[in-house]
C-alpha positions in Angstrom: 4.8 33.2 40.3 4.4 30.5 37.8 0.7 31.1 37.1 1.1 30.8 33.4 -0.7 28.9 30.3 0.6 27.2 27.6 -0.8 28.0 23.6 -0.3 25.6 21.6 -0.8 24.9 17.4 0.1 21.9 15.8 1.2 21.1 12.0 1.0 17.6 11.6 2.2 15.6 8.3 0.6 12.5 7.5 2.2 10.5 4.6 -0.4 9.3 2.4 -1.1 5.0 1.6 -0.4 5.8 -2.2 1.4 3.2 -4.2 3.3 6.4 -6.0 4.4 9.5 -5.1 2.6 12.5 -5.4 4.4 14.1 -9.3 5.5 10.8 -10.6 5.2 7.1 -10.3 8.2 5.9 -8.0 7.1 3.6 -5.4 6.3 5.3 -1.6 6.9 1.7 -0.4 8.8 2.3 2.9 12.8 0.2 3.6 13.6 0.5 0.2 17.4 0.6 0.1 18.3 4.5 0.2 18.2 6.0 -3.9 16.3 3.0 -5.2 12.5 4.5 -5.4 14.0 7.7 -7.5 13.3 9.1 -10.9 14.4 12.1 -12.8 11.1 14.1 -11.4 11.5 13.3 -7.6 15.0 13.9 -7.8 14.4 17.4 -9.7 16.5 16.9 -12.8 16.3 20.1 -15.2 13.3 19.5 -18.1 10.9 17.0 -16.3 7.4 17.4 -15.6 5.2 17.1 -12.4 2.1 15.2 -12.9 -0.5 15.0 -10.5 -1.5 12.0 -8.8 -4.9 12.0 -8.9 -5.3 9.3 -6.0 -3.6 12.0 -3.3 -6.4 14.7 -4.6 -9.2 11.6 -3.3 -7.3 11.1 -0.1 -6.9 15.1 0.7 -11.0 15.0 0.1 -11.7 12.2 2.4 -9.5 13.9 5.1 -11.1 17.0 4.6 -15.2 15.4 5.1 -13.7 13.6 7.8 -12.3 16.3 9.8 -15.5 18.8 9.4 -13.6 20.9 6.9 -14.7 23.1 3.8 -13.5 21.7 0.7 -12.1 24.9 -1.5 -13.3 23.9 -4.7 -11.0 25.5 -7.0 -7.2 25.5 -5.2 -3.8 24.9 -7.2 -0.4 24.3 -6.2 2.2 26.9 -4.9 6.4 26.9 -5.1 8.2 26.9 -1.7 11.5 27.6 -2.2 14.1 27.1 -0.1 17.6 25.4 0.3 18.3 22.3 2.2 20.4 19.6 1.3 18.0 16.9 1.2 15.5 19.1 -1.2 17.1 18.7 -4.7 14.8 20.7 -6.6 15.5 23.8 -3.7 12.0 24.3 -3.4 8.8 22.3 -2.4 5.3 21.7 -4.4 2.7 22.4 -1.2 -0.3 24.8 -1.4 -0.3 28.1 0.2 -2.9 30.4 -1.6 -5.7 27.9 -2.0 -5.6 25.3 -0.2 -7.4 22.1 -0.8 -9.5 22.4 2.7 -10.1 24.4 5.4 -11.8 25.6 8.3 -12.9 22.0 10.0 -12.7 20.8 13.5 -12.0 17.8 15.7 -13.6 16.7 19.0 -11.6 15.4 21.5 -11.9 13.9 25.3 -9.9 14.5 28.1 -9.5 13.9 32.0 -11.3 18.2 31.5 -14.1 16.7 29.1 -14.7 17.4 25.6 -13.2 20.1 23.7 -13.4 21.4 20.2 -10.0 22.0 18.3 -10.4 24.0 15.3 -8.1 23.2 12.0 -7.2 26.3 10.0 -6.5 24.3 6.7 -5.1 21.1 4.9 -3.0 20.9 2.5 -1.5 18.7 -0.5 2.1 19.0 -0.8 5.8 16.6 -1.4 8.5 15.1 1.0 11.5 16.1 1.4 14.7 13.3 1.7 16.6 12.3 4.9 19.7 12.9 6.0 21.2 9.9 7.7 24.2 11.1 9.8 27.2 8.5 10.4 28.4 9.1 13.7 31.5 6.6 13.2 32.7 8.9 10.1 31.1 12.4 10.8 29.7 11.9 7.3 26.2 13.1 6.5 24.2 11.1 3.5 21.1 11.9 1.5 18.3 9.3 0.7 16.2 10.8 -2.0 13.7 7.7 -1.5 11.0 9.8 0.6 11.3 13.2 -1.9 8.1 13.3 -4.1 5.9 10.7 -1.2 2.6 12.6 -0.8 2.1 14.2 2.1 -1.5 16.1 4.0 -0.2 19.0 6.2 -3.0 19.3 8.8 -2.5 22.8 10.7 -4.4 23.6 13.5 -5.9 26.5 15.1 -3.9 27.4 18.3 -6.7 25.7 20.7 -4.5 23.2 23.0 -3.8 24.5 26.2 -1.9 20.8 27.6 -0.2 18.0 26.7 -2.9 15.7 27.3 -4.9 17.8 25.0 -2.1 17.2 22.1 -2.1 13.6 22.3 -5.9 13.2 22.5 -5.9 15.2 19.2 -3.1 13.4 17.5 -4.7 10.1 19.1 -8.2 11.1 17.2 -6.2 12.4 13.9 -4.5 8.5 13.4 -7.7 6.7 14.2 -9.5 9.1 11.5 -6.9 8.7 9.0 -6.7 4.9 9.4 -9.8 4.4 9.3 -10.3 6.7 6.1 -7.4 4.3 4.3 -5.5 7.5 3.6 -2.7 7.1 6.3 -0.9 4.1 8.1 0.2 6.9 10.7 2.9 4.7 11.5 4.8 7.2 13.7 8.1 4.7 13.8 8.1 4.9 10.0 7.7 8.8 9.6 4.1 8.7 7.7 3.1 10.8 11.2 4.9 13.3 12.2 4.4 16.5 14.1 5.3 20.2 14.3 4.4 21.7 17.6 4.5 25.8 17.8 4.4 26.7 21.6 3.9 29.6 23.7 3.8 31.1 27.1 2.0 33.5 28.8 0.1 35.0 32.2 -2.8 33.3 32.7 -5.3 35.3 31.6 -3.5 37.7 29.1 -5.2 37.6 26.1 -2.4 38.4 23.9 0.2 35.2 22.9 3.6 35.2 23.7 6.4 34.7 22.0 6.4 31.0 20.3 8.9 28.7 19.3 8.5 25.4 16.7 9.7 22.0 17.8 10.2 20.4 14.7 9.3 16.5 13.1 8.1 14.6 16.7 8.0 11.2 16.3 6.0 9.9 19.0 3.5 10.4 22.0 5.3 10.3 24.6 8.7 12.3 22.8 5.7 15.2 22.3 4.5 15.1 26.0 8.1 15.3 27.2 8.9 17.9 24.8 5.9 20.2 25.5 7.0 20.0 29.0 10.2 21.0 29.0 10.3 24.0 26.7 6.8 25.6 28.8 9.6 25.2 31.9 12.6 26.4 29.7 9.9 29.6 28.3 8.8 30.1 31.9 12.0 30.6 33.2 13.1 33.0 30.9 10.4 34.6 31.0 11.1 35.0 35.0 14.6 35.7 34.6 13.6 39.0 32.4 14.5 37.6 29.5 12.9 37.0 26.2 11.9 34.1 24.3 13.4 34.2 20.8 11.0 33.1 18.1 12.6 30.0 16.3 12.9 26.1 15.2 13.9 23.9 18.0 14.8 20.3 17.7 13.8 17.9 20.8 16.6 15.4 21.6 14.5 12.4 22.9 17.5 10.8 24.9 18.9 14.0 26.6 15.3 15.0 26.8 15.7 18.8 25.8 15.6 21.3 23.3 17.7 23.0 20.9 18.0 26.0 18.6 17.8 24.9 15.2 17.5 28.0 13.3 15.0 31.3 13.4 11.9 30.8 12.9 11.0 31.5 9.0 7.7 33.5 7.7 5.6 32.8 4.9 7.6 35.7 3.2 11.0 34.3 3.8 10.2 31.2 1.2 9.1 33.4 -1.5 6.1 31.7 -2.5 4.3 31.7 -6.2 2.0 29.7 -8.2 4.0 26.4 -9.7 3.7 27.2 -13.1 3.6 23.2 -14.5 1.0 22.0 -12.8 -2.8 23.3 -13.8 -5.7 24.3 -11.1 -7.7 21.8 -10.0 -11.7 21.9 -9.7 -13.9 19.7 -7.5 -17.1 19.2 -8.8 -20.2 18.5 -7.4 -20.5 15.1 -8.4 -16.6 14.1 -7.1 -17.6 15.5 -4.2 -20.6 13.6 -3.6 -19.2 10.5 -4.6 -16.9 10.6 -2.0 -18.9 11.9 0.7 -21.3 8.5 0.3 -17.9 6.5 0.3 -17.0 7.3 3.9 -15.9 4.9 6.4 -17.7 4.2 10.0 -15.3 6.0 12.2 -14.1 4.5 15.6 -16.8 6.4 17.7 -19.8 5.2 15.1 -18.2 1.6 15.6 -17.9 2.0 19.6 -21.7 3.4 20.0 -22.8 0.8 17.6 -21.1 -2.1 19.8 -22.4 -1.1 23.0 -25.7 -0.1 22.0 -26.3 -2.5 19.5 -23.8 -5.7 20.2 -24.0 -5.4 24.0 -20.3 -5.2 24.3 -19.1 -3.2 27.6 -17.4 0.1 26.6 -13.9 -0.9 27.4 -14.2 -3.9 24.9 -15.8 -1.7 22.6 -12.9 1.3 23.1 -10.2 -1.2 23.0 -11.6 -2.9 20.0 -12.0 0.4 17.7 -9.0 2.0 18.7 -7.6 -0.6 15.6 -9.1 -1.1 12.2 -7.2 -3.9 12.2 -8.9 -5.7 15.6 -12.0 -4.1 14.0 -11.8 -5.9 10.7 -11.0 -9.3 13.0 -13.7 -8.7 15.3 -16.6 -7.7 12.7 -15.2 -11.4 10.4 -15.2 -12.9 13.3 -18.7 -11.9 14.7 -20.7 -13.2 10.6 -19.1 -16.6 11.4 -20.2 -17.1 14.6 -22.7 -14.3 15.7 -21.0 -13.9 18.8 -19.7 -10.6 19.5 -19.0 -11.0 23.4 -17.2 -13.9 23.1 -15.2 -12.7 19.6 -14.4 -9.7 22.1 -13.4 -12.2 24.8 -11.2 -13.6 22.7 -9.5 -10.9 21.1 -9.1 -9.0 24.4 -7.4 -12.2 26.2 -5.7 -14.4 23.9 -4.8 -12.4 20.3 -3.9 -9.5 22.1 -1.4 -11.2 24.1 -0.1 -13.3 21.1 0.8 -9.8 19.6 2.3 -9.2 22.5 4.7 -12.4 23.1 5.4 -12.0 19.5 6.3 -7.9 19.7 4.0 -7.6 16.2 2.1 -4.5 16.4 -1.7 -4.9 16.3 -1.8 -3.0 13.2 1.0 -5.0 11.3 -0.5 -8.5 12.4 -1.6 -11.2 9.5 -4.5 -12.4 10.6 -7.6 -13.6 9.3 -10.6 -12.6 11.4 -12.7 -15.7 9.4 -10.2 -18.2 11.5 -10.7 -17.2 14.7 -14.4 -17.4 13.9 -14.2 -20.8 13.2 -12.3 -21.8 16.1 -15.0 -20.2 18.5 -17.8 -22.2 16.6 -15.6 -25.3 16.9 -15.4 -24.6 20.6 -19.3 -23.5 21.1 -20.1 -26.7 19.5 -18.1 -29.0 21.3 -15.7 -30.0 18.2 -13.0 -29.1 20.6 -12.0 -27.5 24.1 -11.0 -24.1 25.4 -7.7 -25.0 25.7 -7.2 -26.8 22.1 -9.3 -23.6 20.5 -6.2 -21.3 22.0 -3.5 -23.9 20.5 -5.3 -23.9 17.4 -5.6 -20.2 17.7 -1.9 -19.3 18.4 -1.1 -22.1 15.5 -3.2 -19.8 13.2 -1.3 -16.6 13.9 2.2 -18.2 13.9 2.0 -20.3 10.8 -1.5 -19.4 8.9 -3.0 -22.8 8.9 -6.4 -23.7 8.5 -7.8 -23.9 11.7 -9.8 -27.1 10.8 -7.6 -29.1 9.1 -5.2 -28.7 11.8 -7.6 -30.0 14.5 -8.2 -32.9 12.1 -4.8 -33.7 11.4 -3.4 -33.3 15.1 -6.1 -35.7 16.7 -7.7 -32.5 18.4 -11.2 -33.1 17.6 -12.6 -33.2 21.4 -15.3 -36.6 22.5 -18.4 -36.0 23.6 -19.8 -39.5 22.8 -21.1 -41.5 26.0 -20.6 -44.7 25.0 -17.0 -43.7 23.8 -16.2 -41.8 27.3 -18.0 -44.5 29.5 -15.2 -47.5 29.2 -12.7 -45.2 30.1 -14.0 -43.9 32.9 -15.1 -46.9 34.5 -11.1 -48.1 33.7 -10.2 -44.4 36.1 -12.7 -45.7 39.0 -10.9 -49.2 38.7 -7.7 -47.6 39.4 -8.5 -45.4 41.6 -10.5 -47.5 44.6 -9.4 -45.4 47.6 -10.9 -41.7 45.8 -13.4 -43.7 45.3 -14.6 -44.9 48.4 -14.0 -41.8 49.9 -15.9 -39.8 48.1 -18.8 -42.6 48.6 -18.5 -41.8 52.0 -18.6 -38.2 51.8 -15.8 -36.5 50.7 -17.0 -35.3 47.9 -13.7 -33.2 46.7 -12.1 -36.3 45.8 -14.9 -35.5 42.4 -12.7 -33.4 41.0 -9.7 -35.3 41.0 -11.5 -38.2 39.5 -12.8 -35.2 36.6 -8.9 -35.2 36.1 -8.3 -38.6 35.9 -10.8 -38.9 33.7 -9.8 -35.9 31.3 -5.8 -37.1 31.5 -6.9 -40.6 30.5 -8.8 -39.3 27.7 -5.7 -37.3 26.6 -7.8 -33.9 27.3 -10.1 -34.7 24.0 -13.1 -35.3 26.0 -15.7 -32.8 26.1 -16.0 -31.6 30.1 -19.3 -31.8 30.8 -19.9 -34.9 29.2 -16.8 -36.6 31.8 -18.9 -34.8 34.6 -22.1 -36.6 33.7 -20.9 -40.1 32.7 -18.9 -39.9 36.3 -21.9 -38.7 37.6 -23.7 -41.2 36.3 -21.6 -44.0 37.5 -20.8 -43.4 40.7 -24.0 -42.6 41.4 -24.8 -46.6 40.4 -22.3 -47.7 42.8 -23.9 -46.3 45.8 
């Protein structure tokens, strides 16, 4: 008897692209050496002042349109006090009463189809520190760099009934928020990071079981493995007549399990109220408006559009929008050379695996989509070959240069002129009597290894086709 269904909610925290924090103007920049990006209102000294940052407020917005949600046009901030080591202030600015939107919804696909998954709210609210443990002294340290970084706190309705589900979401949240400008969702970095509150019971029981939080996963695959094992680990205390205490867990990604962390806190327990230094706040109409006509095309606008409209084949198109940075090279790419097919061909074959060879993450790569429009015009127009375009190309993503000037000043420019392609040849044919008289007599393989000849002795700048006819041409005379 393991017949049973997993019910699954999700709080997911999304550091927000501002270049201050959310109450003051430290820099959010990420690596900073630890205490460097702290003031005396991140780090809670006694008589400062939060100030808003009216930037997070335009973000929260865009999130909110994004996901289908109701913006709540009067909402204010709320105290949530408790103790923790890396909290200096012992409480946290976040929104309970009013929060800045609600009631939205995302669409996502999996191997089952399409589902719906419904988001209860978001809200605005501060980091917390980090604790960075030493294992060679036992010590534990405090970085105050992250306390005050803005945060979104996307909770969802408890709609996911799999891990595939879960990721699919999370997949479709980080592709929203990148594409909004709001988020890097760099999971590695911590400006993603999600809360998963999990339950078991009967399938078909209507009423939830017992759930448990596994707190601050950091990655895909950690939350598959980690949905997995506590449904078993539920399961089978569920079967051996015990009960599943409600509480925060903490998933070990090496030893690949979970562990108590504490009980489970209620809203109660953190003894909410208004924060009484920072005023309401009041969307308008017109702010509202304003940002609704400022909205991005979102990756399933762009993929439609690129089938439907640029003839690309949906997995180019998929692979393509699943980055806004491979989106902003692609559509550069595509006004220099009105190409889109063969921009996608290129990107698919030869940037992607430069990324690759050079572990750089799509996202984090320095590259100028205009470049790699000009090396496919050079190419399409016979200023050079294939094979120089991808030297040129992996020149441009290495070092940055300027794809034409390094074809001028490395000789690259690729011959197409007869009369300069002619002399050479006939000097290949002169060498190569044997090849040639066999393939005057029939063997007419032996054409290609003259092509070879011919493109070795022309130091590979020759223009293929124009070799093919000039040997064409001149053999043909000698029969």
């Amino acid at each position: 008897m393991r017949d049973y269904e997993m019910v699954i909610g999700l709080e997911v925290h999304c550091e927000l692209s501002t270049e201050s924090k959310i109450f003051c103007g430290c820099s959010t920049k990420f690596g900073g050496a630890p205490n460097t990006h702290v003031c005396e209102v991140c780090s809670g000294m006694p008589g400062t002042l939060p100030q808003l940052n009216q930037k997070v407020v335009e973000f929260a917005v865009k999130a909110g349109l994004a996901l289908n949600c109701e913006i709540t046009r009067k909402n204010k901030f709320d105290r949530k006090n408790y103790f923790y080591p890396d909290l200096p202030k012992a409480y946290q600015i976040s929104q309970l009463y009013f929060p800045i939107c609600r009631n939205g919804h995302v669409d996502i696909k999996t191997s089952e189809g399409t589902k719906s998954i419904g988001i209860h709210e978001i809200h605005m609210e501060e980091d917390a520190g980090k604790l960075v443990h030493d294992p060679a002294t036992g010590m534990t340290m405090v970085d105050f760099n992250r306390c005050g970084v803005p945060l979104l706190e996307i909770v969802s309705e408890p709609d996911f009934r799999s891990a595939e589900e879960v990721t699919a979401y999370l997949a479709k949240l980080r592709d929203t928020m990148q594409y909004l400008g709001v988020s890097d969702c760099k999971m590695q970095e911590g400006s993603m990071r999600a809360d998963v509150n999990l339950s078991v019971r009967p399938r078909g029981q209507k009423e939830f079981g017992t759930r448990t939080e596994m707190k601050n996963i950091a990655s895909f695959k950690a939350i598959e493995r980690a949905i997995e094992y506590e449904r078993e680990r539920q399961i089978d205390l569920i079967e051996a007549g015990d009960k599943v205490v409600q509480e925060t867990r903490r998933w070990d990604d090496e030893k690949e399990y979970t562990y108590a962390m504490r009980s489970k806190e209620n809203a109660q327990d953190y003894k909410y109220y208004p924060d009484p230094d920072l005023m309401p706040i009041e969307i308008s109409d017109e702010y509202l408006n304003e940002i609704k006509a400022g909205l991005p095309e979102f990756a399933d606008q762009k993929k439609a559009r690129y089938v439907e409209q640029l003839g690309l084949p949906e997995y180019d198109a998929d692979i393509i929008t699943g980055s806004p940075a491979l989106v902003k090279v692609f559509e550069t790419a595509c006004e220099v050379t009105d190409a889109p097919k063969e921009v996608s061909n290129w990107l698919m074959t030869d940037l992607l695996k430069l990324c690759k060879d050079a572990a750089v993450a799509v996202d984090d790569m320095k590259f100028d989509g205009k470049a790699l429009g000009v090396i496919i015009k050079m190419v399409q127009d016979g200023k050079i070959n294939r094979k120089s375009g991808r030297k040129v190309l992996e020149e441009v993503f290495m070092n940055g240069v300027d794809p034409e000037t390094y074809v001028k000043e490395n000789g690259m420019a690729q011959v197409s002129d007869a009369s300069a392609i002619e002399p050479v040849i006939k000097e290949v044919l002169d060498a190569n009597p044997g090849p040639v008289s066999e393939y005057l007599a029939g063997k007419e393989k032996n054409f290609q290894f003259l092509v070879g000849q011919s493109m070795r002795a022309l130091k590979g700048k020759a223009d293929p086709q124009a070799v093919r006819t000039t040997l064409e041409k001149l053999l043909g005379e000698m029969k």
